[in-house]
C-alpha angles and dihedrals in degrees: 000000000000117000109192114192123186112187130202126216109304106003125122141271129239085252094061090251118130107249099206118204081341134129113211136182131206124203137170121181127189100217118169096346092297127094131269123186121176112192111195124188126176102187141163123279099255135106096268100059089054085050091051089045090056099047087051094049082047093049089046094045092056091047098057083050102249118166122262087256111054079038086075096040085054100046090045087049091054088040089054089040095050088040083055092050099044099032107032101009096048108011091224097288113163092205083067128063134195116224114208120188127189124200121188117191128168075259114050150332118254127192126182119195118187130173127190091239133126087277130249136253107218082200099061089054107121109237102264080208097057117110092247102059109034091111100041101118090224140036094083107103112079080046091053090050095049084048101048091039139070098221122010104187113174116203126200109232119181089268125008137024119253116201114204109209112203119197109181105212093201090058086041090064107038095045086081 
């Protein structure tokens, strides 16, 4: 079964949440006997939005039965993630929107956050954990996702950047 959901300005989601000026998508696939859902927003740069990207990356993380604890690692990752694409990836401009998709499969949980910026070089980032800049009160975030993630993979769009966040339920589970 495949649901497909397009929503106008301030409607709401299939969650009950407001969507803003969002479009948002809903789908739901039966693949090998198990369960796939794909969740798609394409909403405004703004707070709220980052705030709307994180609850749903919470919500899908307790469905695929993570525990409380890497809940919250994945839900920080994708809040870093959606702060880089509206604050750094798209200044805040209205006329630009970030798009943030979540996947659950029975494998693993995987999120994608564009934005419609210049584009970033994970390479050029300064090491959060040189001397230097241990006090500096940014530069953490793309450090705090590879550390909360399994696979962390950046991909250059014209424009944009979109990050994949990969969280292995398998590893999730075994780790403890």
């Amino acid at each position: 079964m495949i649901l497909d959901m397009r929503l106008p300005a301030k409607q709401t989601c299939p969650d009950g949440a407001s969507a803003g000026k969002a479009s948002a998508s809903y789908e739901v696939r039966q693949l090998s006997g198990s369960q796939v859902s794909k969740i798609t927003y394409t909403l405004e740069s703004s707070l709220d939005s980052v705030n709307r990207v994180e609850q749903t990356a919470e919500e899908m993380a307790r469905k695929a039965g993570l525990e409380e604890e890497d809940i919250y690692r994945v839900a920080m990752a994708v809040r870093e993630a959606a702060v880089n694409a509206v604050l750094h990836g798209n200044a805040y401009d209205p006329e630009k929107s970030i798009t943030a998709s979540f996947e659950s499969t029975p494998e693993s949980l995987v999120i994608r956050i564009a934005d419609q910026g210049k584009g970033l070089n994970p390479e050029t980032l300064p090491d959060p954990l040189a001397p230097e800049n241990l006090l500096r009160g940014s530069g953490r975030g793309i450090f705090l996702i590879r550390s909360f993630m399994d696979e962390v993979h950046f991909r250059q769009l014209q424009p944009g950047t979109e990050l994949t966040l990969i969280k292995h339920l398998g590893t999730a589970r075994s780790a403890i």
